[in-house]
N, C-alpha and C positions, 0 to 999 in steps of 0.2 A: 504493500500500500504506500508507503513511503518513498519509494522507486516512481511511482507512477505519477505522486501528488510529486514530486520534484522536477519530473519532467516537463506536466504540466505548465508548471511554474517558473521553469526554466523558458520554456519557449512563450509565456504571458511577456514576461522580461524583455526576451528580445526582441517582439513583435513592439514594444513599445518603444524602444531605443532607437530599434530601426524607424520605426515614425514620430520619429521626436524632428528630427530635422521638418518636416513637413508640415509640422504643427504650423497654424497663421499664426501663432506670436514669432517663429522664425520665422519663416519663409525660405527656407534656404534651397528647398527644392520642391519641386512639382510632387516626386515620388521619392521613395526610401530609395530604390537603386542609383537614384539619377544623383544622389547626394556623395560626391567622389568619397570621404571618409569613411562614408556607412560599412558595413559588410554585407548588405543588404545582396548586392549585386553577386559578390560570392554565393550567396545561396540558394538566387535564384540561377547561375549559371556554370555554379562548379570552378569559375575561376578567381584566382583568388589574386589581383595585380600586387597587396602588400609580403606576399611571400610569406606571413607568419601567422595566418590565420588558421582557427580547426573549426569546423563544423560542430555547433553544438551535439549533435546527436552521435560524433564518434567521441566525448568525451564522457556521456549520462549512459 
């Protein structure tokens, strides 16, 4: 049970991180990908331009 509520929990996190840039008090991008810092784009594409990123779900 604790395995699964973390997972959950883990990826509430990053859905939010990931749209934080997008929030109208930034403005910083249209969409989570389009925001060059995000890792947004890594996960929706498998690539990863900063070299040191992991996929949440090979580390849960």
């Amino acid at each position: 049970m604790y395995f699964y509520t973390a997972t959950i929990n883990s990826w509430q996190k990053l859905e939010y991180i990931h749209s934080n840039p997008c929030h109208e008090r930034w403005k910083l991008a249209t969409e989570p990908s389009k925001y060059y810092y995000s890792s947004a784009l890594c996960y929706e594409t498998e690539l990863d331009d900063f070299k040191f990123l992991t996929q949440i779900n090979e580390t849960l």
